[in-house]
C-alpha positions as CSV (number, residue, x, y, z in Angstrom):
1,X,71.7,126.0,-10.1
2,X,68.0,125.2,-10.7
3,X,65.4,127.6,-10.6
4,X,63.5,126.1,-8.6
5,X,66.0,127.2,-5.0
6,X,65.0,130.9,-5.8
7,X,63.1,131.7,-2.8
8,X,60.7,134.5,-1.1
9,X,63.9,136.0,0.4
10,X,65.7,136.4,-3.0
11,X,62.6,137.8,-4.4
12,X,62.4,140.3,-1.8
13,X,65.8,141.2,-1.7
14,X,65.1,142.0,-5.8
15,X,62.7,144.1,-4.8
16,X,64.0,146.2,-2.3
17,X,67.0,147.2,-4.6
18,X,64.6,148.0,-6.9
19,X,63.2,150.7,-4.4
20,X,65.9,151.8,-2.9
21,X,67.8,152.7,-5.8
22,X,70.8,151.3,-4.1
23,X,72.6,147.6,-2.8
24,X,73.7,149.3,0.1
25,X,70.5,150.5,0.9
26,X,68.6,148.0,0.2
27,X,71.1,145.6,2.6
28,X,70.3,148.6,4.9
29,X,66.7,148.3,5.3
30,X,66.6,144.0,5.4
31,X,69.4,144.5,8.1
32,X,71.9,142.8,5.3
33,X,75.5,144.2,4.7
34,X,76.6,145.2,1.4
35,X,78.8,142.4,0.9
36,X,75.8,139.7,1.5
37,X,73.2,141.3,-0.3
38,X,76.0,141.9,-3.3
39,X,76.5,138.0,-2.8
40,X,73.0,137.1,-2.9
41,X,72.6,138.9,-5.8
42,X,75.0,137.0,-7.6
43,X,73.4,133.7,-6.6
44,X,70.2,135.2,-7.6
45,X,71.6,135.6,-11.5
46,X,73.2,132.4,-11.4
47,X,70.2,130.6,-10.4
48,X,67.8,132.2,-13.2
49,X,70.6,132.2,-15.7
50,X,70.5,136.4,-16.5
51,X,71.7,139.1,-15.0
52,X,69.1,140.8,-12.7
53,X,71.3,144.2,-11.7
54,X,73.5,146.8,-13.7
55,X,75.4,149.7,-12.5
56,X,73.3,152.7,-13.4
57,X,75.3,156.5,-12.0
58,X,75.9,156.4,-8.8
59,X,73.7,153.5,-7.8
60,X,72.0,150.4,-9.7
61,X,68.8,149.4,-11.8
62,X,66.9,146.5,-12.1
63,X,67.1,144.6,-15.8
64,X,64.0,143.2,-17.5
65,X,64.6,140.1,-15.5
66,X,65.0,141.9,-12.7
67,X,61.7,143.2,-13.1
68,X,60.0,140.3,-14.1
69,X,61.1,139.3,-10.4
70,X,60.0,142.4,-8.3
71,X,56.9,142.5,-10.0
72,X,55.8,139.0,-8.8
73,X,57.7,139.4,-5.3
74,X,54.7,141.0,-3.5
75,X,52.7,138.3,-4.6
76,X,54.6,135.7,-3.9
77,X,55.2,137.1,-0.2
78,X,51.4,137.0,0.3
79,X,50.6,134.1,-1.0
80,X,53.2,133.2,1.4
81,X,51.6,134.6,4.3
82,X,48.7,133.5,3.4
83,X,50.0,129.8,3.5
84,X,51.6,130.2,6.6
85,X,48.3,131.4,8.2
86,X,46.2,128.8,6.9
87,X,48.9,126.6,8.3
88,X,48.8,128.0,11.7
89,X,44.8,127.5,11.3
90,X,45.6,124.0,11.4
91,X,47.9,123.6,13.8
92,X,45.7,125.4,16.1
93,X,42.5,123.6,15.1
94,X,41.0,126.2,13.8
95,X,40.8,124.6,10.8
96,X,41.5,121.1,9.0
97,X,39.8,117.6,8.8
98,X,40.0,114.2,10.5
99,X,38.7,111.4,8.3
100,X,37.5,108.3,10.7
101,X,36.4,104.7,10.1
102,X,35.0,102.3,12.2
103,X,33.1,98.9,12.5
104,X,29.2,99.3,13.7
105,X,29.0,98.9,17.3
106,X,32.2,101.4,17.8
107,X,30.0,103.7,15.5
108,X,27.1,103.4,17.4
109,X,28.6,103.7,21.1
110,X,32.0,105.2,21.1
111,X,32.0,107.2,17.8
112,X,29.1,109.5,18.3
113,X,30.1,111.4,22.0
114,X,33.6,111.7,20.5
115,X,32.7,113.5,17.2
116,X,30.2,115.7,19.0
117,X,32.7,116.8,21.4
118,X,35.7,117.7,18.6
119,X,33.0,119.4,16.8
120,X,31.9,121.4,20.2
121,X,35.3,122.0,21.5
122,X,36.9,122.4,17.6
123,X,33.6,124.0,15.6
124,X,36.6,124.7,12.5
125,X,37.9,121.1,12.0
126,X,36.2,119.1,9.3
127,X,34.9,115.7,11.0
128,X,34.1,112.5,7.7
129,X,33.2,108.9,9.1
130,X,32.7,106.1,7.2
131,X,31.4,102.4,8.3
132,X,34.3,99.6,7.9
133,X,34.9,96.3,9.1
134,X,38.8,96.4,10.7
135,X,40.2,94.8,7.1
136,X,38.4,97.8,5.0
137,X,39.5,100.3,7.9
138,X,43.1,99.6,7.9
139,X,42.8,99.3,4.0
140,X,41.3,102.9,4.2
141,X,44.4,103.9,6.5
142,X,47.1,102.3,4.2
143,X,45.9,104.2,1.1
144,X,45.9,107.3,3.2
145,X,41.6,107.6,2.6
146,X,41.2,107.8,6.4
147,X,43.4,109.6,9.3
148,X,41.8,107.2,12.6
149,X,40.8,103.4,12.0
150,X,38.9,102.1,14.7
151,X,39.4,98.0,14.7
152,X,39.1,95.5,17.3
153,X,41.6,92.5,17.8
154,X,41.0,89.3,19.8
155,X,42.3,90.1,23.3
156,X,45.1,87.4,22.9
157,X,46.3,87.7,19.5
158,X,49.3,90.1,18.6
159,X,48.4,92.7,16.2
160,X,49.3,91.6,12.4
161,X,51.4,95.0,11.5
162,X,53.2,96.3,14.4
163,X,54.4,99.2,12.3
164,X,51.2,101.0,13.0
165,X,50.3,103.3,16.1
166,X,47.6,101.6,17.9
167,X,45.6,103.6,20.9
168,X,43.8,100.8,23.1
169,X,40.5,102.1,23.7
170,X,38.5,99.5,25.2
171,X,38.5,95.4,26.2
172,X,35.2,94.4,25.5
173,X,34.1,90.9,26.9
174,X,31.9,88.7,24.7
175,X,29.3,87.6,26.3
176,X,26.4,84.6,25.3
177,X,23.1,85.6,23.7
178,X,20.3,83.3,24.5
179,X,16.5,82.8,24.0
180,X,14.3,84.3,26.9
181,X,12.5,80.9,26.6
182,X,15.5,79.5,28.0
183,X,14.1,80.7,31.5
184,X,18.0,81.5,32.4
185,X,18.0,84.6,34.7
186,X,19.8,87.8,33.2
187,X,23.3,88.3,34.3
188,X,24.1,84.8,35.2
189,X,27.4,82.7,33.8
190,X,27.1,80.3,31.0
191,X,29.0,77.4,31.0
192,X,29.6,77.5,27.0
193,X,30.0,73.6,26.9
194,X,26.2,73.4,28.4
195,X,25.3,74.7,24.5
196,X,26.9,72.4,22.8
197,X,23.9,70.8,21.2
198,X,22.6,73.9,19.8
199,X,22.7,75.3,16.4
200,X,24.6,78.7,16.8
201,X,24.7,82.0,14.7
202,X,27.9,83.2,13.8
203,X,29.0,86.8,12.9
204,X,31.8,88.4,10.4
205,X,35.0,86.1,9.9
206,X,36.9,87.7,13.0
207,X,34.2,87.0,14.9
208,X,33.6,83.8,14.1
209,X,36.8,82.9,14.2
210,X,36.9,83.9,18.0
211,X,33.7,82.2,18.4
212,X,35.1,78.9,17.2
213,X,38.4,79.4,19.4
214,X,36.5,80.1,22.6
215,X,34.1,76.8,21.8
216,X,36.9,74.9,21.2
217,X,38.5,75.9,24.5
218,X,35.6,74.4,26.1
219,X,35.7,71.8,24.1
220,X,33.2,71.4,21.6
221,X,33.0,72.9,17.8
222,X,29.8,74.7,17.3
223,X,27.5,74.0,14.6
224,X,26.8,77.0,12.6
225,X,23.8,77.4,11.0
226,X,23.0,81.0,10.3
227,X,26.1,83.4,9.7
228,X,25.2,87.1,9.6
229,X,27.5,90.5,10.4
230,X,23.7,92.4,11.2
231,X,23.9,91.8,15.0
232,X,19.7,93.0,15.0
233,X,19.4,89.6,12.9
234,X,21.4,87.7,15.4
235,X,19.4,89.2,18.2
236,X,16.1,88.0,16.3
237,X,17.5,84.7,15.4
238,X,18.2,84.0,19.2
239,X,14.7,85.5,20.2
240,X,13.0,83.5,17.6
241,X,15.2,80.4,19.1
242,X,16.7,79.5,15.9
243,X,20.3,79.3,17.6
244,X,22.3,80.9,20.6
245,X,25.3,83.6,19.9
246,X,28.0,85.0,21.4
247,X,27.7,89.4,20.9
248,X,30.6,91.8,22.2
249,X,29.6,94.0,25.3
250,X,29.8,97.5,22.7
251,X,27.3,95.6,20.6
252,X,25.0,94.7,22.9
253,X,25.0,98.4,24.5
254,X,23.3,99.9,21.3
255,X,20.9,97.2,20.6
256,X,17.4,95.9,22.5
257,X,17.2,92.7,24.2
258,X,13.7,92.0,24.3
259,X,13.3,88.1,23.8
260,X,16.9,87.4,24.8
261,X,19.1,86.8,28.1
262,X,22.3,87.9,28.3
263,X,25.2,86.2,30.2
264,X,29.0,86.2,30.8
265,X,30.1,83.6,28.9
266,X,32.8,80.6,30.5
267,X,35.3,80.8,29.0
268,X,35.6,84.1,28.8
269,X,36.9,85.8,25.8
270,X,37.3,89.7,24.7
271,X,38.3,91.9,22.0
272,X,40.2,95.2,22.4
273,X,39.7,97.8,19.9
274,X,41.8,99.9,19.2
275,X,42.9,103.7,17.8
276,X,45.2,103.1,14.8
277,X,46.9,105.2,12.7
278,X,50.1,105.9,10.9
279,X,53.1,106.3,12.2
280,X,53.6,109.7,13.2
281,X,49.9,111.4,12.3
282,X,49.4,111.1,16.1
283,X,51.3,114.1,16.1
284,X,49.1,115.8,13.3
285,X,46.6,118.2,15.2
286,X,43.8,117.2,14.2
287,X,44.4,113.4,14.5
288,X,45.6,113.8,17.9
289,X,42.3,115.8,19.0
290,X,40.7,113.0,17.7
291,X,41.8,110.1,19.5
292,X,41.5,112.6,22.6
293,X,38.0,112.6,21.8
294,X,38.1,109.0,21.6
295,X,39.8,108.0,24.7
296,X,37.0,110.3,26.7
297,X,34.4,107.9,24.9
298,X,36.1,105.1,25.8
299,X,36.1,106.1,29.3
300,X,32.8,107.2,29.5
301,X,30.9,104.3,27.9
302,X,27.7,103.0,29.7
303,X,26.6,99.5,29.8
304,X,23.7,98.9,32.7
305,X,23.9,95.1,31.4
306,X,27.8,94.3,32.1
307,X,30.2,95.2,34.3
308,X,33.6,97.4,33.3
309,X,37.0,96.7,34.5
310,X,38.5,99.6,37.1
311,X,41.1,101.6,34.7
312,X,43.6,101.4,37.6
313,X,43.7,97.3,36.4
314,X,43.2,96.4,33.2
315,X,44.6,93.0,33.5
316,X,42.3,91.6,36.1
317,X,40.3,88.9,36.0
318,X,37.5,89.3,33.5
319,X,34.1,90.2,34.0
320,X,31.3,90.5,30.9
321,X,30.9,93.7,29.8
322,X,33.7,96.4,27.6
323,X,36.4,97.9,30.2
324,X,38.4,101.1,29.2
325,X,42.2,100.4,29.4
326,X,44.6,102.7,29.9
327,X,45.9,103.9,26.8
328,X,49.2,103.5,25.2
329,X,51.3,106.5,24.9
């Protein structure tokens, strides 16, 4: 039998014969009978190969290996304890780490309340975030770098791995960015096929991929002629009038739009982003604190420019703006 089954209980079990003096009363004291502790004994010297007890008088003694084994014991039993209480620390959030990524406008709107209240109502667990586009995120996620990706989806595309946990947090409308100068009033539908004509800025792929989609739907192809993931660049292209954009709601709640109008776009079109993680680290304690957090966020996030579905339906018609959705158990 390998040595590595020999466990805490054999060890201890060495041990206690070597204080009592005695099987019997050593099965005694660990609430053993003779017979199992003489038993265990025997798996004890067939595991490490040498005998561990001889018969001395009356009662027993411990070999040199048998020593060599109640020596270390004690140790072993509190390292032991020791692990099991720094495991309890976890499970309890009194301790460990959650690791986070997310794109920018998730880290500027929903990230920050939900970290600040794991850290307030968790002030032991170990909080990391790091900035990622949804490709690096869920890269981050596969290699086990990160415990939470927060991504974001096209509203009407099935996700491309299905064997990952995804949390919906939050349907957030894209609405059209355009020049002050335009004279449009704030608030007020654009009829995307009224821009034809104009050049357009363009964001990362996904986004522009969704951008070309929607125009398509209302059947033009936009001409893009500045491309830029900074949305601050996109905001002062469009105030400077070089182009018009499409910006998600999130986006749009962390930045300033002096020099620009904002609009719910016709057609409409939205993103949901999402919670993921691997398949069962939901039920880590840590992880699932953390997408807790992030669910309050999601509820909770303000937008004076848009408007937010009601939670009770998320698959009403849709308005501009980001709308919490119910999340999936």
């Amino acid at each position: 039998m390998p040595a590595r089954t020999l466990d805490a209980a054999a060890l201890r079990l060495v041990r206690t014969v070597h204080e009592a003096g005695s099987v019997t009363a050593a099965a005694r004291e660990l609430g053993l009978t003779q017979p199992a502790a003489s038993q265990q004994l025997r798996v004890i010297e067939r595991t490490v190969g040498t005998p561990v007890v001889v018969r001395a008088g009356r009662g027993v003694r411990l070999t040199e290996a048998g020593l060599v084994l109640a020596r270390n014991a004690a140790a072993v039993e509190s390292a032991l304890a020791a692990t099991l209480e720094e495991v309890a620390a976890v499970a309890s959030l009194r301790a460990g780490r959650v690791r986070v990524a997310a794109f920018p406008s998730a880290a500027a709107t929903l990230l920050p309340g939900a970290l600040a209240a794991l850290r307030q109502a968790h002030p032991g667990l170990s909080t990391t975030f790091a900035e990622a586009e949804p490709p690096e995120a869920l890269a981050e996620l596969a290699a086990g770098r990160v415990d939470v990706a927060l991504v974001f989806r096209d509203a009407d595309a099935e996700p491309a791995d299905d064997r990952l946990r995804r949390v919906p947090l939050v349907r957030d409308e894209v609405l059209a960015v355009l020049p002050a100068a335009d004279g449009r009033e704030p608030g007020t539908p654009v009829d995307l096929a009224d821009l034809a004509g104009r050049p357009w800025i363009a964001g990362c792929p996904q986004c522009r991929a969704q951008l070309v989609g929607t125009c398509a739907r209302a059947g033009f192809t936009p001409r893009v002629d500045f491309a830029t993931d900074d949305y601050l660049a996109v905001l002062g292209l469009v105030r400077a009038g070089l182009g018009v954009a499409t910006l998600p709601g999130l986006a749009l709640a962390a930045l300033p739009h002096a020099g620009v109008t904002v609009h719910p776009a016709r057609p409409g079109a939205a993103r949901v982003v999402e919670a993921v993680t691997e398949p069962g680290t939901a039920r880590v304690p840590a992880v699932a604190a953390a997408l807790d957090a992030l669910r309050v966020a999601a509820s909770s996030v303000a937008q004076p420019h848009v408007h937010t579905y009601p939670r009770r339906t998320p698959t009403a018609t849709r308005h501009a703006g980001a709308s919490p959705l119910t999340p999936a158990g």
